[in-house]
N, C-alpha and C positions, 0 to 999 in steps of 0.2 A: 492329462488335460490341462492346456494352458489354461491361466485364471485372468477371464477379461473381466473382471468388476474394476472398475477406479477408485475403489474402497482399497483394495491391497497393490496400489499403485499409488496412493498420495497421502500427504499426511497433512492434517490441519492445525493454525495457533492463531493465536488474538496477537496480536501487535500492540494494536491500542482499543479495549472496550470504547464500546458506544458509548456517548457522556454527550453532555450540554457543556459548550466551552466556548468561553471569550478570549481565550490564549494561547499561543502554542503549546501544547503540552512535551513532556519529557515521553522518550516512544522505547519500548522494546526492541532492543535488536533480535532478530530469529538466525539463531545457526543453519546454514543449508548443507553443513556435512553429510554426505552422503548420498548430496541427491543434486540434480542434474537440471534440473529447472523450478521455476519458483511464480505465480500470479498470485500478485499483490489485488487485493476489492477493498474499494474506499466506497465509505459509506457516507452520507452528507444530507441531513432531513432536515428538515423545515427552515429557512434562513430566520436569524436572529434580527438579522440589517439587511437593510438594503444594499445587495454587494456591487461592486463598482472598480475601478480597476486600481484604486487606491483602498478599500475597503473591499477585502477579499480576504480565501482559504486559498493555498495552493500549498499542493499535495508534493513535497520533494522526496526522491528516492536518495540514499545515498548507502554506501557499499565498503567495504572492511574486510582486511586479511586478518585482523586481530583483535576485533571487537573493540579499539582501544581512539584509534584513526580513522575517521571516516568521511568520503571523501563524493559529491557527486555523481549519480549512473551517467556515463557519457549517453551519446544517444543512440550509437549499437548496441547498448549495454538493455533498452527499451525495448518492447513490441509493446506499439500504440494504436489504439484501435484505427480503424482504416479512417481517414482523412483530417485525423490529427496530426496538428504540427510539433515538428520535432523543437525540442527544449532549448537549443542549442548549447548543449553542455551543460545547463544549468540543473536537470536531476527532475522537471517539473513534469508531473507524469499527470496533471492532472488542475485547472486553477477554476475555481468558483469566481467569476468577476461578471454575473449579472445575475436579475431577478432568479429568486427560486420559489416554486410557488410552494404557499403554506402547507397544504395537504400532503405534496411532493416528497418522496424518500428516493434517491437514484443510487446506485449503485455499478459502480463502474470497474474495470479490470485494466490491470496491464502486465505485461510479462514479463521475466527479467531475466537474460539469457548473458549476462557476465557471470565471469569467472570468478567473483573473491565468496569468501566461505561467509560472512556477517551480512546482514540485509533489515536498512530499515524506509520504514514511510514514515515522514511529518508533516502533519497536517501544521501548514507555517500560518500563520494571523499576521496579516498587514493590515493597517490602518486602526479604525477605533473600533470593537464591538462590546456595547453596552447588554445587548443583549445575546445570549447566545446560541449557538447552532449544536445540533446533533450529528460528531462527528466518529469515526471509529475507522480501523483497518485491518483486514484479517489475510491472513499469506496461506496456500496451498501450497508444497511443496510437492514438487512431480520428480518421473522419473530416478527412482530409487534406487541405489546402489546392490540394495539386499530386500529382495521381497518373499513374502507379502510383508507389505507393512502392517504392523500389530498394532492393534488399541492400544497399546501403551506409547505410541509414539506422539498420539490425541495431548497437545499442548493446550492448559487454559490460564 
């Protein structure tokens, strides 16, 4: 009996814990050895500031043979949600630049269908934030070389 659960088909890691931050932080690269596709979920609650298109988060992907080099998702390298505009080359899979209301937590997804084996999201801070936002990114890794995938593959 084939095994249809999505449990022994993907594997999950933290990227970046959710945190309150006024800065770009320093992000985990996630190995995708073994596996075939990857949806990146950015998290983004309650705005700090009033965002604007010089006071802003914008979410860049960028991608690695060696975890050492790492270099922009071009824009076939993206699947963006339907009527989002492509980055142009730039890696931006995602940019906070207007109000977000208080109460508000979204959580958005995009897919990453290049080839290099290293994969990260940076949540990038432009302009001034005094006060700060709750921000985070978590990767699913799909499509597995070797299944099922086992709890021990559960990265935290």
């Amino acid at each position: 009996m084939a095994d249809y659960d999505l449990k022994s088909h993907t594997s999950s890691a933290v990227m970046l814990a959710r945190a309150i931050l006024t800065a770009t932080p320093a992000v985990t690269a996630i190995d995708l050895l073994d596996y075939g596709s990857a949806t990146l979920l950015m998290y983004v609650g309650a705005g700090g500031i009033t965002f604007s298109t010089t006071n802003k988060i914008e979410f860049i992907v960028y991608e690695s043979d060696d975890n050492s080099i790492f270099t922009a998702v071009p824009d076939d390298g993206l699947i963006l949600n339907p009527g989002a505009t492509a980055p142009g080359g730039t890696g931006i899979a995602r940019a906070i630049i207007a109000a977000h209301a208080s109460a508000d937590t979204t959580i958005e997804s995009v897919g990453y269908r290049g080839k290099k084996r290293y994969l990260k999201c940076i949540p990038t801070f432009g302009g001034t934030h005094g006060t700060g936002t709750i921000v985070g990114v978590d990767l699913i890794r799909g499509h597995p070389a070797h299944k099922p995938v086992g709890a021990s593959s559960i990265e935290v």
